[in-house]
Jmol script that loads the backbone (N, CA, C; Angstrom):
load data "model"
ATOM      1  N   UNK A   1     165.567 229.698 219.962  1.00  0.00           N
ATOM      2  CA  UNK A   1     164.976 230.999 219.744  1.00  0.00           C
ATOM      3  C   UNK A   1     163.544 231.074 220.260  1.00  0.00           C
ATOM      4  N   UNK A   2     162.954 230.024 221.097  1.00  0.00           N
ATOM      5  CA  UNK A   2     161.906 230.387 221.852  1.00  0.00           C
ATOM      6  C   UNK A   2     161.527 231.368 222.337  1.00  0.00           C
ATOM      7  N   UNK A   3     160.681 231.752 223.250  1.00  0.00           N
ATOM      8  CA  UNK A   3     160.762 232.736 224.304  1.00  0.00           C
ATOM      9  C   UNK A   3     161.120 233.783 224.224  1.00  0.00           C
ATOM     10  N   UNK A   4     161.177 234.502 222.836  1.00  0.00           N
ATOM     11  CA  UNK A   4     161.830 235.674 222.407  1.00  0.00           C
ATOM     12  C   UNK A   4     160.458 236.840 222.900  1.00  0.00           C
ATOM     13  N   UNK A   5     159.393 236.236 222.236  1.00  0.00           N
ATOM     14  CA  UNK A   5     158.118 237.469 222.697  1.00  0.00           C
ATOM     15  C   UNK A   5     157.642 236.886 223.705  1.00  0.00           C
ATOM     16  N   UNK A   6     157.281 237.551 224.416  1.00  0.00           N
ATOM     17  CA  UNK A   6     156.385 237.205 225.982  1.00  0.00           C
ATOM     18  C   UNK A   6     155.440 238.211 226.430  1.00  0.00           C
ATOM     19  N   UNK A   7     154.350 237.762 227.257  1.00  0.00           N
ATOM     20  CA  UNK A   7     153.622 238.390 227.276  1.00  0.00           C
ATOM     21  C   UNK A   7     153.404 237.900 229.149  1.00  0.00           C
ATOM     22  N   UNK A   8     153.541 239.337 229.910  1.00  0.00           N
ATOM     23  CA  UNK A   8     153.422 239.252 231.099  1.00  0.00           C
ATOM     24  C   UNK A   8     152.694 240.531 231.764  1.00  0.00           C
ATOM     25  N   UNK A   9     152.749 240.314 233.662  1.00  0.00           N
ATOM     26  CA  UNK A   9     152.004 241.215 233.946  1.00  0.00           C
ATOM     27  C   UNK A   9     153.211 242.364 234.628  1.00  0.00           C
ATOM     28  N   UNK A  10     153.060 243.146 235.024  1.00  0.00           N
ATOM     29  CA  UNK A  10     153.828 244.077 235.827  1.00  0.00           C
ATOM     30  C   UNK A  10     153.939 244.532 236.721  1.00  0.00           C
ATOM     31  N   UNK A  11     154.914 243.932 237.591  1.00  0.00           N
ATOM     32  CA  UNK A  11     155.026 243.548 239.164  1.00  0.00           C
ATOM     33  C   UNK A  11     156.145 244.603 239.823  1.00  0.00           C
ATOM     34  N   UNK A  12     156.691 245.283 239.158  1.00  0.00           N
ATOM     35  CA  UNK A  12     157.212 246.543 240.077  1.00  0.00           C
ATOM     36  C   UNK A  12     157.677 247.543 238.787  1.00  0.00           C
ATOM     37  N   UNK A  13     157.721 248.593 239.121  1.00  0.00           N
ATOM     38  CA  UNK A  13     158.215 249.922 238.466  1.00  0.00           C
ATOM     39  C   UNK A  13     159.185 250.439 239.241  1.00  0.00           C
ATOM     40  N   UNK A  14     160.580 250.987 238.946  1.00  0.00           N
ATOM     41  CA  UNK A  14     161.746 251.651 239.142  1.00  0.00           C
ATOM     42  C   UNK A  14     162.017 252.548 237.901  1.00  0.00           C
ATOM     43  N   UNK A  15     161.573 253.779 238.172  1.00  0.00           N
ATOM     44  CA  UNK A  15     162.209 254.467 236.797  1.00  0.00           C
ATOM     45  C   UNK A  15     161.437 254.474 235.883  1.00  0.00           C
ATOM     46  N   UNK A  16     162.903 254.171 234.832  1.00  0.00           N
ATOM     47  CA  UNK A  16     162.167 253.801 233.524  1.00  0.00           C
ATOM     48  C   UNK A  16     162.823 252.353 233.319  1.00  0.00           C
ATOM     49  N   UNK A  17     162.693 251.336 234.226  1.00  0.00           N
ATOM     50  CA  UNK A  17     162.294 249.928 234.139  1.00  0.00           C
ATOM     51  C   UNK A  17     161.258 249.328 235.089  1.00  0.00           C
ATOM     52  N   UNK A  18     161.420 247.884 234.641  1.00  0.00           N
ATOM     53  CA  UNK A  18     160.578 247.536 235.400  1.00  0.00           C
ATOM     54  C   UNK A  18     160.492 245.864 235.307  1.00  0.00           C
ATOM     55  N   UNK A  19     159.858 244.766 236.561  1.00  0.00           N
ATOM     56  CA  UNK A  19     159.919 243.618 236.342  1.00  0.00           C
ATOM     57  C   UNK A  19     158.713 243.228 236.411  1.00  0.00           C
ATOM     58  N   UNK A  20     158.356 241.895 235.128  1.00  0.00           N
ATOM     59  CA  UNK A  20     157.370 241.253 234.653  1.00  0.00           C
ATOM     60  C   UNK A  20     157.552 239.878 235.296  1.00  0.00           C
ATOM     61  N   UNK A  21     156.098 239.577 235.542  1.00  0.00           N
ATOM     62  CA  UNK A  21     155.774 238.623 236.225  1.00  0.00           C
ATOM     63  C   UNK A  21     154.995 237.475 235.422  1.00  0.00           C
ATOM     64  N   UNK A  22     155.499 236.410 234.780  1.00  0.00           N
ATOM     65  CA  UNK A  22     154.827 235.687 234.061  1.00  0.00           C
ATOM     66  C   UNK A  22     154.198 234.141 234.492  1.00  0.00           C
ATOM     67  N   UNK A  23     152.715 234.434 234.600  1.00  0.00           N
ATOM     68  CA  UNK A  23     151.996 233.517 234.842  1.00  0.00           C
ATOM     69  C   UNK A  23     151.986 232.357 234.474  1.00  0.00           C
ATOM     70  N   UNK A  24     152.805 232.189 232.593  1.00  0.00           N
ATOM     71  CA  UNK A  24     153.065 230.817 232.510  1.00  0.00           C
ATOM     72  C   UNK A  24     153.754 230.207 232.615  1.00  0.00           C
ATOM     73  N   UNK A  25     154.814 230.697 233.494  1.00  0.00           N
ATOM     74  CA  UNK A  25     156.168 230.222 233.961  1.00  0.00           C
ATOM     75  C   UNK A  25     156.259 229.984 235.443  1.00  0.00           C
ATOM     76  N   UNK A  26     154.636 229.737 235.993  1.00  0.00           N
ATOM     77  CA  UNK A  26     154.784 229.579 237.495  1.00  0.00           C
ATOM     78  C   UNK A  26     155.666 231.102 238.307  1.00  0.00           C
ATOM     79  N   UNK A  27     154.939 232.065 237.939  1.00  0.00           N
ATOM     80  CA  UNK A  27     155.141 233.196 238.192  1.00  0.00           C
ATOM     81  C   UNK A  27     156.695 233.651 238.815  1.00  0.00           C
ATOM     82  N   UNK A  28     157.238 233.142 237.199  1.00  0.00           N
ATOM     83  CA  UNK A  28     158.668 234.155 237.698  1.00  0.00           C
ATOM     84  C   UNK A  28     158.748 235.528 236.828  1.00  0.00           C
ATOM     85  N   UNK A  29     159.809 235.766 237.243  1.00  0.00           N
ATOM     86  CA  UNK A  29     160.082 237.498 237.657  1.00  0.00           C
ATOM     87  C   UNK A  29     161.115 237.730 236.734  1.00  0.00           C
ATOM     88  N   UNK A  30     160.982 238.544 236.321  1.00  0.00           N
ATOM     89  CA  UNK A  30     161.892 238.725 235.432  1.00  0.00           C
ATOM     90  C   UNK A  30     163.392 239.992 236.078  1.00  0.00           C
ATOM     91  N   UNK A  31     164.345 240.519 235.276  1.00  0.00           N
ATOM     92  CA  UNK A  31     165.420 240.888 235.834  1.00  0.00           C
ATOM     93  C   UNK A  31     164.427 242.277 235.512  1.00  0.00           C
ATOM     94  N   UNK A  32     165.241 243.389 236.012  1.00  0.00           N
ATOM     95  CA  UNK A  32     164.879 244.679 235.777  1.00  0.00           C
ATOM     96  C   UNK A  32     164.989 244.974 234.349  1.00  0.00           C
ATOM     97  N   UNK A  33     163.687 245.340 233.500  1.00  0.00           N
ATOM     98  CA  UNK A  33     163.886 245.206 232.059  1.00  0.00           C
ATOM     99  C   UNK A  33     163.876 246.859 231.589  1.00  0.00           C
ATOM    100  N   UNK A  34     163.989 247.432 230.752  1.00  0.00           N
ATOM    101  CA  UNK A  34     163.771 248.990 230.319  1.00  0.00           C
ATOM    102  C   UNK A  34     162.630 249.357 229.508  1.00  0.00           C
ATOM    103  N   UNK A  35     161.847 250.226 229.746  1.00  0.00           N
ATOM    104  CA  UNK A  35     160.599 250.277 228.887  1.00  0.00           C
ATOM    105  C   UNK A  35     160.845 251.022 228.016  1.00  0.00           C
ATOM    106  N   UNK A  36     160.510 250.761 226.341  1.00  0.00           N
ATOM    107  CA  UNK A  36     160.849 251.639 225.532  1.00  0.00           C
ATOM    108  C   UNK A  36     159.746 252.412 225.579  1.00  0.00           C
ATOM    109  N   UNK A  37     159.842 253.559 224.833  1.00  0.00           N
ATOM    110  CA  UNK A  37     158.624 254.876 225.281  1.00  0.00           C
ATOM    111  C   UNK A  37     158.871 255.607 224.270  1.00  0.00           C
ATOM    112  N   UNK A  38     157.863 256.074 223.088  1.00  0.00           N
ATOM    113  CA  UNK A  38     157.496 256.604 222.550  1.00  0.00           C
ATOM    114  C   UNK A  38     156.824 258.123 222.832  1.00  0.00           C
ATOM    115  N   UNK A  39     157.525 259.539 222.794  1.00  0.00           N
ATOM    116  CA  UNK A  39     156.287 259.987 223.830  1.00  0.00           C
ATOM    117  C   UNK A  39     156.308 259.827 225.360  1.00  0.00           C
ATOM    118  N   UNK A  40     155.478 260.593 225.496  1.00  0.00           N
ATOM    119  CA  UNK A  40     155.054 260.853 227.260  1.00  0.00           C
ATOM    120  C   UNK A  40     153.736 259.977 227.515  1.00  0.00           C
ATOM    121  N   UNK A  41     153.623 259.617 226.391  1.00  0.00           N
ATOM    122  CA  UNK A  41     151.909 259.048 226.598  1.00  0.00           C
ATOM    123  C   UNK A  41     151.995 257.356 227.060  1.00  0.00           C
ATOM    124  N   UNK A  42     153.069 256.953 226.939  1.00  0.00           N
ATOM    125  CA  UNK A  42     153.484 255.718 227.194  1.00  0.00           C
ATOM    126  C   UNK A  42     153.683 255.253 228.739  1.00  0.00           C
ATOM    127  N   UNK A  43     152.430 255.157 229.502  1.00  0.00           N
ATOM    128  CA  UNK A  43     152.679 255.388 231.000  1.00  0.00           C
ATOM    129  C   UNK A  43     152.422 253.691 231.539  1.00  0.00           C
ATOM    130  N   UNK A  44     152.977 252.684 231.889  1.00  0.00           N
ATOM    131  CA  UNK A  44     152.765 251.333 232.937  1.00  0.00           C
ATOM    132  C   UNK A  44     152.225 251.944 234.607  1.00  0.00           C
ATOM    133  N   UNK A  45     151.279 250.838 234.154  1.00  0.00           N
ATOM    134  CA  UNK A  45     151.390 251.123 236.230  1.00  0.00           C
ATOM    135  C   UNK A  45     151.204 248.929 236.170  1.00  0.00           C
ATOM    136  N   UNK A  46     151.572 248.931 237.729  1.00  0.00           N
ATOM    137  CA  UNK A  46     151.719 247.845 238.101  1.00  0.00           C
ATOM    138  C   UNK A  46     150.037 247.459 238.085  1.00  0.00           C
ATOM    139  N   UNK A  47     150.121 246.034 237.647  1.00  0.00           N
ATOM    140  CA  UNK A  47     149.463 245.103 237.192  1.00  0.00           C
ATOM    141  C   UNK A  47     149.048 245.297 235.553  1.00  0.00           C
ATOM    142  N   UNK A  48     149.575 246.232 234.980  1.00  0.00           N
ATOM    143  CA  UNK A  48     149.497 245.771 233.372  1.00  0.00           C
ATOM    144  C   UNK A  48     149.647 244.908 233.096  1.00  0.00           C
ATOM    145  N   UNK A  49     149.457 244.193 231.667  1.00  0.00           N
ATOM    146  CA  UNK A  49     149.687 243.470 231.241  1.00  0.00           C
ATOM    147  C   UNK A  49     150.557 244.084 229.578  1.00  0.00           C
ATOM    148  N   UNK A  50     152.095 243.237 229.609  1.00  0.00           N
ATOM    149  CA  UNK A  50     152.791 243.907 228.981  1.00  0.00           C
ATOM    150  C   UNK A  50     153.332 242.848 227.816  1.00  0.00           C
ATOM    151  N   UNK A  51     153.691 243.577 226.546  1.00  0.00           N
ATOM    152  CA  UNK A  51     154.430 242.391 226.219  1.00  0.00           C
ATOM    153  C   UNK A  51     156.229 242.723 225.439  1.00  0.00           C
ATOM    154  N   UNK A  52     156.630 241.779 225.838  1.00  0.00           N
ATOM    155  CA  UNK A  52     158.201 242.028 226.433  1.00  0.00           C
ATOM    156  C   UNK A  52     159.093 241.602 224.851  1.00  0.00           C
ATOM    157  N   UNK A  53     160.015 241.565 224.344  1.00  0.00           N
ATOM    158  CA  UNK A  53     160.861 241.282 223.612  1.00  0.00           C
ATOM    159  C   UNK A  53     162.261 240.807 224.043  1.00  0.00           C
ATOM    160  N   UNK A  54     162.812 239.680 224.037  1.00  0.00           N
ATOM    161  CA  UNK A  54     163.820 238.834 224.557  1.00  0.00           C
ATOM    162  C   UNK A  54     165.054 239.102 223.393  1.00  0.00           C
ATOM    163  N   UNK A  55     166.156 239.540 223.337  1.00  0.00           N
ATOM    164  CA  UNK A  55     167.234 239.501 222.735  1.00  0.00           C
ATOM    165  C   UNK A  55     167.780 237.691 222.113  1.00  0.00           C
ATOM    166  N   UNK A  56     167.782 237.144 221.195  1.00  0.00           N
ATOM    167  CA  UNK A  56     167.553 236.041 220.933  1.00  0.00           C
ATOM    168  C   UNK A  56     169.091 235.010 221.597  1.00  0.00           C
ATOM    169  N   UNK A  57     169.728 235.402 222.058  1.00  0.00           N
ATOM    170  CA  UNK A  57     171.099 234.895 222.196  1.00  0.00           C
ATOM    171  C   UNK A  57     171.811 235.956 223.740  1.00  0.00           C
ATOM    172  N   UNK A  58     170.584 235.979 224.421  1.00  0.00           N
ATOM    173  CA  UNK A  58     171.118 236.923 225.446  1.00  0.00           C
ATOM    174  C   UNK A  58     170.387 236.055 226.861  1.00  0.00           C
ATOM    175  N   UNK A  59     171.122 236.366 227.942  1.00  0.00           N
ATOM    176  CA  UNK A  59     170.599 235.935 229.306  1.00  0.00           C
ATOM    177  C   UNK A  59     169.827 237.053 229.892  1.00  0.00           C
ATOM    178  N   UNK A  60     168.418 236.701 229.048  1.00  0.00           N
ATOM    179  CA  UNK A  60     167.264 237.663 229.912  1.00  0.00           C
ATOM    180  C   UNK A  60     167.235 238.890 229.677  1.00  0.00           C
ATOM    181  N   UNK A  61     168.196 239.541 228.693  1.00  0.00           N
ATOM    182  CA  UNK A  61     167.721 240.518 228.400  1.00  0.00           C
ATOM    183  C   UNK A  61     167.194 240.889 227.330  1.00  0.00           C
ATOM    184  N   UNK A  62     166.119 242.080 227.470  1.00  0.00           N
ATOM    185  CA  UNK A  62     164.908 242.216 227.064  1.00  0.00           C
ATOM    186  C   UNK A  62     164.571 243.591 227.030  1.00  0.00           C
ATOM    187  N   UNK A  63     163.500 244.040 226.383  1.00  0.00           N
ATOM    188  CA  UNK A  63     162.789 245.090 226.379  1.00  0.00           C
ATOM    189  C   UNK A  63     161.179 245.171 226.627  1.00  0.00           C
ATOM    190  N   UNK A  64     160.821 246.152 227.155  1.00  0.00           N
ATOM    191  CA  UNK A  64     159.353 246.383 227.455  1.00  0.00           C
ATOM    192  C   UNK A  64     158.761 246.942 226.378  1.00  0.00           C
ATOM    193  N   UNK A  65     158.565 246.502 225.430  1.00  0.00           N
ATOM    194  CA  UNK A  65     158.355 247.281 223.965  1.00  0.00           C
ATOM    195  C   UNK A  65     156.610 248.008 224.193  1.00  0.00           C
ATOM    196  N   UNK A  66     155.615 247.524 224.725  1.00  0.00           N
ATOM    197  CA  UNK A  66     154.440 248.318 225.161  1.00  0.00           C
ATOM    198  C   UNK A  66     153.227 247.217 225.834  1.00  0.00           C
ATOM    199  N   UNK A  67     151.858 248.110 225.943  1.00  0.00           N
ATOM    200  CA  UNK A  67     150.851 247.143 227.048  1.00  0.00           C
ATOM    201  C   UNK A  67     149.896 246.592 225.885  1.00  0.00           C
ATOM    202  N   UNK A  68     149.282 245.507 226.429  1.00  0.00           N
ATOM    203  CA  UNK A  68     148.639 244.883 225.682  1.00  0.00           C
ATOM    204  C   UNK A  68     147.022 245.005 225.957  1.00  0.00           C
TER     205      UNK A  68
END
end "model"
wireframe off; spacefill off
backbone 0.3
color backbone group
């Protein structure tokens, strides 16, 4: 159950997902994740810094829960 919260930067936008780029993992990339959004006020742009939520028993998937 490691690796469940993470905290990365934000390396592309599609939509309403997007992939995180984590520096302490020797900068890998994550799959296309979905940003949850509260509101309209909830806007990423690339190079945020975000922090992510990992499904505990899942391959990589995750949520963009908000920026840090």
């Amino acid at each position: 159950m490691k690796d469940i919260i993470r905290v990365g930067t934000v390396s592309s936008i599609s939509g309403s997902t997007a992939r995180i780029t984590y520096d302490d993992r020797e900068n890998a990339v994550s799959s296309e994740l979905p940003i949850v959004q509260r509101g309209d006020v909830f806007q990423l742009m690339v190079g945020d810094q975000v922090l992510v939520v990992y499904l505990p028993n899942s391959k990589g998937e995750g949520f963009i829960i908000g920026k840090v």
